[in-house]
ROMIFI-735967 format. One record per residue (C-alpha): x, y, z; residue number from 1; residue in one letter. Coordinates in steps of 0.5 Angstrom, whole numbers. Each point is the difference from the previous one (the first is absolute). Example, Ala and Ser with C-alpha at 12.3 -4.5 7.8 and 13.67 -1.06 7.14 Angstrom:
2
> X|Y|Z|n|res
> 25|-9|16|1|a .
> 2|7|-2|2|s .
# end
This chain:
453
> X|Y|Z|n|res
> 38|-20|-35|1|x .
> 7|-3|1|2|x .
> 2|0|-7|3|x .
> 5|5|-4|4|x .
> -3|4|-5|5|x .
> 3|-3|-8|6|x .
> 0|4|-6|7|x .
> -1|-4|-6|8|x .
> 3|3|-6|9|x .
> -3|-2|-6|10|x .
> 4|3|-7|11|x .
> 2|-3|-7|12|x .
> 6|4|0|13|x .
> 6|-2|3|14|x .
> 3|5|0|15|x .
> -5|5|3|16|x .
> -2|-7|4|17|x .
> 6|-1|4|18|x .
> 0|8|2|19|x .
> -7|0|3|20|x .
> 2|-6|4|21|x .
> 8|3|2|22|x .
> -4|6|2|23|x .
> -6|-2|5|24|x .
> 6|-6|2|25|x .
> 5|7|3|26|x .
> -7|3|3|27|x .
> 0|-6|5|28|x .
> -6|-4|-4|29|x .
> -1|-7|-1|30|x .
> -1|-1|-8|31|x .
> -1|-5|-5|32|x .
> 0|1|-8|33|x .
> -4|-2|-6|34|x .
> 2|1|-8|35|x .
> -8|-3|0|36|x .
> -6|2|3|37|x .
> -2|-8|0|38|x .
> 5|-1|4|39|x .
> -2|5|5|40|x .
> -7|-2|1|41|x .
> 1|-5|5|42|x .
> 3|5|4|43|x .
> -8|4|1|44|x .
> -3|-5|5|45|x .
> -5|3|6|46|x .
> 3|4|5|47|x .
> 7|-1|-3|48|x .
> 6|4|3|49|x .
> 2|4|-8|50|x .
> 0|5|-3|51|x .
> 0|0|-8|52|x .
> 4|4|-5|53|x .
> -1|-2|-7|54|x .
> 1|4|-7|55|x .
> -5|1|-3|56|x .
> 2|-2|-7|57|x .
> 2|-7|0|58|x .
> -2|-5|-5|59|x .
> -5|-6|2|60|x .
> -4|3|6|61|x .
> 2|7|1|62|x .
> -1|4|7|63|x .
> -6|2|-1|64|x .
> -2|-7|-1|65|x .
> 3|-1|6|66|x .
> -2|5|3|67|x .
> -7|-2|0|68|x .
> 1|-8|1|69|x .
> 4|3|7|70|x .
> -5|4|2|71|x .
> -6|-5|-2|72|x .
> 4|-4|6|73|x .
> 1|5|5|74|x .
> -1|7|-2|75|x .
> 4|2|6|76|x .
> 6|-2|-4|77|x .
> 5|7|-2|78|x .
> 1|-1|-7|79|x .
> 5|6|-2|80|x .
> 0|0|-9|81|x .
> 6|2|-3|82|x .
> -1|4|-7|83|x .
> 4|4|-5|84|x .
> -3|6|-2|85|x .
> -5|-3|-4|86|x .
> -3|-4|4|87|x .
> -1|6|5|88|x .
> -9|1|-1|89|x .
> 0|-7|0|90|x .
> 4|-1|7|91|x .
> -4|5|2|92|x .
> -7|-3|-2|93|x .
> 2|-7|4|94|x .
> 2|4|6|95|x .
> -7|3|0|96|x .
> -2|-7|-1|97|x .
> 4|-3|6|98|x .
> 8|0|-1|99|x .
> 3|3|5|100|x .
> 5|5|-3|101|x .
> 4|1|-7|102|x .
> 7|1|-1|103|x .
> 3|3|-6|104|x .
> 6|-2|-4|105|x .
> 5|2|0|106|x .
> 1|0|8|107|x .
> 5|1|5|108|x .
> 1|-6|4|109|x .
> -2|5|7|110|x .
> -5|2|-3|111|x .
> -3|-9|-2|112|x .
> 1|-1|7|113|x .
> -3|6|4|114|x .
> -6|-3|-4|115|x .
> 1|-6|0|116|x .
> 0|1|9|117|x .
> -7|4|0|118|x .
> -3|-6|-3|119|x .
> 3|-5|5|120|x .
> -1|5|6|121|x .
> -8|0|-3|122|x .
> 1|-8|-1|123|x .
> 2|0|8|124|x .
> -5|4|2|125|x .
> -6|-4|-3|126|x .
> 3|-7|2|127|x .
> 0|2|8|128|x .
> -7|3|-2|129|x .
> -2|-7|-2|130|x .
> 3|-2|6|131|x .
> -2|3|4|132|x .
> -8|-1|-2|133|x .
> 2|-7|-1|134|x .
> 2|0|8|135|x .
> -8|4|2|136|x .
> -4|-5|-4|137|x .
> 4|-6|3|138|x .
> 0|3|8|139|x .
> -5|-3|3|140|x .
> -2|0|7|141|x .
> 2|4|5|142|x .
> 6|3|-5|143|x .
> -5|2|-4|144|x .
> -3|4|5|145|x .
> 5|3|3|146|x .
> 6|1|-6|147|x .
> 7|1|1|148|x .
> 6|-4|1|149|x .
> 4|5|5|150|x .
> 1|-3|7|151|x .
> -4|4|3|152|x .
> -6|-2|-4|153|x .
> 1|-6|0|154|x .
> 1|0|8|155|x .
> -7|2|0|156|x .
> -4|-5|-5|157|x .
> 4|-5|6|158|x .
> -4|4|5|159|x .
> -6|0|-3|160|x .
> -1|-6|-1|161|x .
> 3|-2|7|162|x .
> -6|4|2|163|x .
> -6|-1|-5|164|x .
> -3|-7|4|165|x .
> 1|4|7|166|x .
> -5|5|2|167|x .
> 5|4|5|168|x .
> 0|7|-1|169|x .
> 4|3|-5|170|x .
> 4|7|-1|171|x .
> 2|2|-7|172|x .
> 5|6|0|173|x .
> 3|4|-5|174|x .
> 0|7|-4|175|x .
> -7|2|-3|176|x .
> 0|-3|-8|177|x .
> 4|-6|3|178|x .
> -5|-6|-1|179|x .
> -4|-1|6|180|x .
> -6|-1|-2|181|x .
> 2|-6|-4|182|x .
> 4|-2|6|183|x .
> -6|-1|3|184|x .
> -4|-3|-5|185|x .
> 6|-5|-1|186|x .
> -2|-1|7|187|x .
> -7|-3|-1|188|x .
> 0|-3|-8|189|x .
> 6|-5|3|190|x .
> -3|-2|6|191|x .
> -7|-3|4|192|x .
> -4|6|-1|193|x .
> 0|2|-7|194|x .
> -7|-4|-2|195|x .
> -2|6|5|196|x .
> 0|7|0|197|x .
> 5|5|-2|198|x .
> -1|7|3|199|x .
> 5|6|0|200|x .
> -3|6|4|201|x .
> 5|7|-1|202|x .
> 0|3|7|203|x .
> 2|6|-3|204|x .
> -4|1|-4|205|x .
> -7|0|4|206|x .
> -1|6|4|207|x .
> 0|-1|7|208|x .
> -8|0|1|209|x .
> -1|-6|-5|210|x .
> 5|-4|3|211|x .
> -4|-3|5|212|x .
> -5|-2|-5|213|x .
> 5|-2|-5|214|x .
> 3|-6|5|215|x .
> -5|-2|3|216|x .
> -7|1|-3|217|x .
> -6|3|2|218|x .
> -8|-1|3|219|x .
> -5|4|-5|220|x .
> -1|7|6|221|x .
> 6|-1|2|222|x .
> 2|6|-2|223|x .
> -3|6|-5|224|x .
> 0|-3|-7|225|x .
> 0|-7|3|226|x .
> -6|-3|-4|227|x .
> 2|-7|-1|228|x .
> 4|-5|4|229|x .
> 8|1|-3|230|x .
> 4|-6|0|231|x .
> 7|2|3|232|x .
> 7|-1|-4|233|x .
> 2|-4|7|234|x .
> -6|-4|-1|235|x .
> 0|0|-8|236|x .
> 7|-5|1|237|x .
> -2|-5|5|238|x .
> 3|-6|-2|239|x .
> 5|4|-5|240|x .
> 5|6|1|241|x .
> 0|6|2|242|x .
> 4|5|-3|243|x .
> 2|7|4|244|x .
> 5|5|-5|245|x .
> 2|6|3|246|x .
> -1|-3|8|247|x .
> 3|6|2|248|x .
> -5|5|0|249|x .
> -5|-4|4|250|x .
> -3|4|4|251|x .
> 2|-1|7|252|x .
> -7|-1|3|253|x .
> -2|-6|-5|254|x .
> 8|-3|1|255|x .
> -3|-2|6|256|x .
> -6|-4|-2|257|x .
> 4|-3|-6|258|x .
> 5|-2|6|259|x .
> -7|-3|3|260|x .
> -1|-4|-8|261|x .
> 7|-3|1|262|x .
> -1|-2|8|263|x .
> -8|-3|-1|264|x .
> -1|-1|-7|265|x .
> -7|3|1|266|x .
> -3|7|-2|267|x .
> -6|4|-1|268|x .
> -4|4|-4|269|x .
> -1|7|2|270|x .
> -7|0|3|271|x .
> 0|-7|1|272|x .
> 0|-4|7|273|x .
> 3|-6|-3|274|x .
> 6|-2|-1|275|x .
> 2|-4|-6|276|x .
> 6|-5|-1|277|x .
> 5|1|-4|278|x .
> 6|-4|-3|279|x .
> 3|3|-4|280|x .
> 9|1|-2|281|x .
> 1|7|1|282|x .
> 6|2|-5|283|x .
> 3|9|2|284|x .
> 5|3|-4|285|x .
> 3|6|2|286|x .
> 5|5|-3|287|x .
> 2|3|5|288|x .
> 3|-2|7|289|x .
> -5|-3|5|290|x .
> 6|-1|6|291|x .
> 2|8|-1|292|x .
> -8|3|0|293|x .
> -2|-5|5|294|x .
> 7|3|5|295|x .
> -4|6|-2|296|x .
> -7|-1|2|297|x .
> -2|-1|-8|298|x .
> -2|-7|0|299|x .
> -1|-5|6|300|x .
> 5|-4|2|301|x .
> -5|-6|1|302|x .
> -3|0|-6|303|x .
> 8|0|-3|304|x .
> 1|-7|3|305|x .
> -6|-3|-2|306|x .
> 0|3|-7|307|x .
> 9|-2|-1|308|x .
> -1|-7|1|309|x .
> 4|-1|-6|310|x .
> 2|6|-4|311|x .
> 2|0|-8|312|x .
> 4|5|-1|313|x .
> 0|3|-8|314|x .
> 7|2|-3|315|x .
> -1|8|-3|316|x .
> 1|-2|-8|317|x .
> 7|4|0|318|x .
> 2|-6|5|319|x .
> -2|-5|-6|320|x .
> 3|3|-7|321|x .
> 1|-7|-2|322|x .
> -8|-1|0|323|x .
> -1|7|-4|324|x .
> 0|-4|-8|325|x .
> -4|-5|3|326|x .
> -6|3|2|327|x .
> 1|6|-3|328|x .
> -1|-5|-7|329|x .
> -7|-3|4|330|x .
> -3|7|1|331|x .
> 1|1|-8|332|x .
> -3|-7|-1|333|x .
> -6|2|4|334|x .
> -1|7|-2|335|x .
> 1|-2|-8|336|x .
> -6|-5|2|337|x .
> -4|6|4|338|x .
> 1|6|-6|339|x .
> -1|-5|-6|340|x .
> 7|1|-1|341|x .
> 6|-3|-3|342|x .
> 6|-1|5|343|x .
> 6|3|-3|344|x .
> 7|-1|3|345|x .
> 5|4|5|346|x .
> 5|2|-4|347|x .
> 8|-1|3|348|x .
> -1|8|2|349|x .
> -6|-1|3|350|x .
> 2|-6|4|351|x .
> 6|4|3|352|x .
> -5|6|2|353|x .
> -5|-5|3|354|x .
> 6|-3|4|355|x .
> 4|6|1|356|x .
> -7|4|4|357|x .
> -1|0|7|358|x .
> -7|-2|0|359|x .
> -4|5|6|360|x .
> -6|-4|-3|361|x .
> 2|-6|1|362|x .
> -4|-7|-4|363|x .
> -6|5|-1|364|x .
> 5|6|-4|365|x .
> 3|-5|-4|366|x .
> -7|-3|-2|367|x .
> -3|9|-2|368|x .
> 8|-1|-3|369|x .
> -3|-6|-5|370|x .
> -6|2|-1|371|x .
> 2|6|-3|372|x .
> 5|-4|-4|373|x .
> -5|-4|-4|374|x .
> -4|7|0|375|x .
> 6|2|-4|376|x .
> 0|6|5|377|x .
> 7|4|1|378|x .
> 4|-2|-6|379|x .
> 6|-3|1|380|x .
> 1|1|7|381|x .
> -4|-4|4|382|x .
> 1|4|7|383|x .
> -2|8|0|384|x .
> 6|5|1|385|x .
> 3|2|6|386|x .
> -2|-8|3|387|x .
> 4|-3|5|388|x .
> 6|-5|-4|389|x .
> 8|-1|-1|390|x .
> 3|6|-4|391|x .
> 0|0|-8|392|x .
> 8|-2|-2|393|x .
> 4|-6|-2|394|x .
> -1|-6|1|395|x .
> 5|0|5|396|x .
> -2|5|4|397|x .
> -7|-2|0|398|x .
> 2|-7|3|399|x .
> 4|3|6|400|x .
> -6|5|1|401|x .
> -4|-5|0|402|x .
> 4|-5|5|403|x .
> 1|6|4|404|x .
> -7|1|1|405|x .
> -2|-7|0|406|x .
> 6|0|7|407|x .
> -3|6|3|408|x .
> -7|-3|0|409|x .
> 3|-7|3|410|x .
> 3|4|5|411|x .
> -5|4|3|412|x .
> -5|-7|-1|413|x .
> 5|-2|5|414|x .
> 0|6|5|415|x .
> 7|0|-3|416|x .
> 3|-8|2|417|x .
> 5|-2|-5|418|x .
> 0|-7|2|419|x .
> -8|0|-2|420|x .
> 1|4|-5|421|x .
> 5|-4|-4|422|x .
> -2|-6|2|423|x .
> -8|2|-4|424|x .
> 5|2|-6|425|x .
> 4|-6|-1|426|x .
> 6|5|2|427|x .
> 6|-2|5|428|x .
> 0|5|5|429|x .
> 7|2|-3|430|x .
> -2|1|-6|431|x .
> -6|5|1|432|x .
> 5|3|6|433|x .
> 4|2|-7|434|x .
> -6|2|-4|435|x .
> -2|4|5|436|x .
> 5|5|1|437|x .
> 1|-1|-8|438|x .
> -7|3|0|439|x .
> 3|6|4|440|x .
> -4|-2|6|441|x .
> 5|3|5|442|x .
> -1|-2|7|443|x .
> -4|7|2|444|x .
> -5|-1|-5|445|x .
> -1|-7|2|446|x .
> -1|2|7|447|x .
> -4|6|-2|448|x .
> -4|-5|-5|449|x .
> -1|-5|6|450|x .
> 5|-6|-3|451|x .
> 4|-3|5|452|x .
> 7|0|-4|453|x .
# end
């Protein structure tokens, strides 16, 4: 939400008026000011950017009536109550049926503002939740599937969709948890195929002796055990998508028949004597470097240039923070559905901890993250102690933390080029020079980090 959070003050005294409104004016909020409860009312709408501060005794409606009529219109709406002493076990009563907090009288005027800025901060919060789910029930299509509105991502969706309609191979990369699956099935859904089937297959997860059967079927009596003729994963995606994760741990003995699939189009069942056509698009995702373990001996070079058509490279999470508040609030939708649960919202600390974290795991981590979140698992911290993330401090230094990791991580994106660095963070290559050694990036730890300053 764009707008500014306005603190509506409705009070019958003058005098304690025109405190309150000169108190939350100093402390930088936007504040409007009612001797009646009538007058304020029209400031209660759906979704509105307010926080109200009403005294509790006033004549005709008083705050309790208006504490009510607002939260009947939006119970996220902070309502913060003014009571004397007297008031006090009624206040205490209404906050337990919806208002936010209570201030007692007399009050300093630092005190009604530190207040009053919980409350808007709390406001703030809820509107971008609000955003944010309005923003996932609304993206459709490819942007539903793959979220994120970071350059990288976007870049990818553009990919996918260039792709989808074609039956070239494809090459998915990137660190495990990264997403690659839903790449692949992103492949599938957006083009030709997607009446047909879908069928992933793990290389690493099958032990090398089953491997062979798994791929591409097998005839009864093949082998001990092979009572009925089996219909291979190969076979299974005919006219649809093959989907191998983990590539690089195929055995070097099968790497060359998956070669043969590629070449021929055709297979055959262990223990057969036929070979049976097959069209299907063969999608591989790999989280390691198949050009290095190829040099190595550890994966065909052939097979490499049939697989790596086209790549699709999946940027690691710390690469795309801006991305993190996006999905992170579709995991809690989708775990809340899961659990039976009510979403709860991210508080301004716990954003900052999502932000702040390296994220090792990637999307799957940030997904355990939000599941434990709506579970109410761990407290107030949403990360375990001794996780990866910007140091604890001010304001000030957690930024310079962050810009410092954020520059480090560009840099080594980039094999250390200040030219291409700058250039993806929207920076003039001046200014990242001086940020740089402002970072305390001497030119040796640069060139020990690999960074060509």
């Amino acid at each position: 939400m764009g707008d500014e959070i306005c603190v509506v003050v409705v009070e019958d005294d003058e005098n304690v008026r025109l405190g309150v409104e000169q108190a939350v004016a100093l402390a930088g909020f936007p504040v409007r000011a009612y001797a009646a409860a009538a007058e304020a009312l029209a400031e209660a709408t759906p979704g509105a950017p307010v926080v109200i501060v009403s005294d509790v005794r006033m004549p005709g409606i008083d705050g309790l009536k208006l504490l009510e009529r607002v939260l009947a219109v939006d119970a996220q709406i902070p309502v913060v109550l003014i009571s004397g002493h007297a008031d006090i076990a009624t206040a205490v009563g209404a906050m337990r049926t919806g208002a936010y907090d209570f201030i007692e009288k007399p009050f300093s005027s630092d005190h009604i503002a530190s207040r009053v800025a919980r409350a808007v901060e709390k406001r703030r919060l809820t509107l971008e939740v609000q955003g944010l789910r309005a923003a996932l029930r609304n993206w459709k299509g490819i942007e539903g599937l793959v979220l994120g509105k970071s350059p990288a991502i976007v870049e990818v969706r553009r990919k996918i969709l260039r792709l989808a309609d074609t039956s070239v191979s494809v090459l998915i990369t990137g660190e495990t948890g990264t997403g690659k699956e839903l790449i692949a099935r992103g492949l599938h859904d957006f083009g030709g195929r997607r009446d047909h089937h879908f069928v992933a297959l793990n290389c690493g997860g099958l032990p090398e002796q089953l491997f062979e059967s798994e791929l591409f079927g097998h005839e009864a009596g093949a082998f001990t055990g092979a009572i009925k003729n089996r219909i291979g994963k190969i076979e299974w995606a005919n006219g649809g998508t093959l989907f191998l994760d983990e590539i690089e741990t195929m055995p070097i003995a099968l790497q060359i028949k998956m070669l043969r699939v590629l070449q021929e189009r055709r297979i055959e069942r262990l223990g057969a004597n036929e070979e049976i056509a097959v069209d299907c698009r063969i999608v591989a995702a790999s989280k390691a470097d198949l050009a290095e373990l190829s040099t190595d001996g550890r994966f065909r070079a052939d097979l490499l240039y049939r697989l790596n058509v086209a790549q699709i490279e999946l940027p690691p999470l710390r690469e795309r923070r801006e991305d993190v508040p996006l999905l992170f609030e579709h995991f809690v939708l989708a775990a809340a559905v899961r659990f039976g649960q009510s979403a709860p919202i991210v508080s301004a600390s716990q954003v900052s901890e999502l932000m702040s974290h390296q994220w090792p795991g990637n999307v799957r981590e940030l997904q355990n993250v939000a599941d434990r979140f709506v579970l109410g698992l761990g407290g107030d911290c949403l990360l375990p102690n001794g996780s990866q993330r910007i140091k604890s401090g001010t304001l000030a230094e957690q930024l310079a933390h962050f810009e410092h990791m954020l520059i480090e991580d560009m840099l080594r994106r980039h094999n250390g080029n200040i030219a291409e660095a700058s250039a993806e963070l929207g920076m003039p290559k001046k200014t990242l020079y001086h940020k740089v050694r402002q970072l305390k990036f001497s030119a040796g730890d640069a060139q020990s980090e690999g960074l060509d300053v």
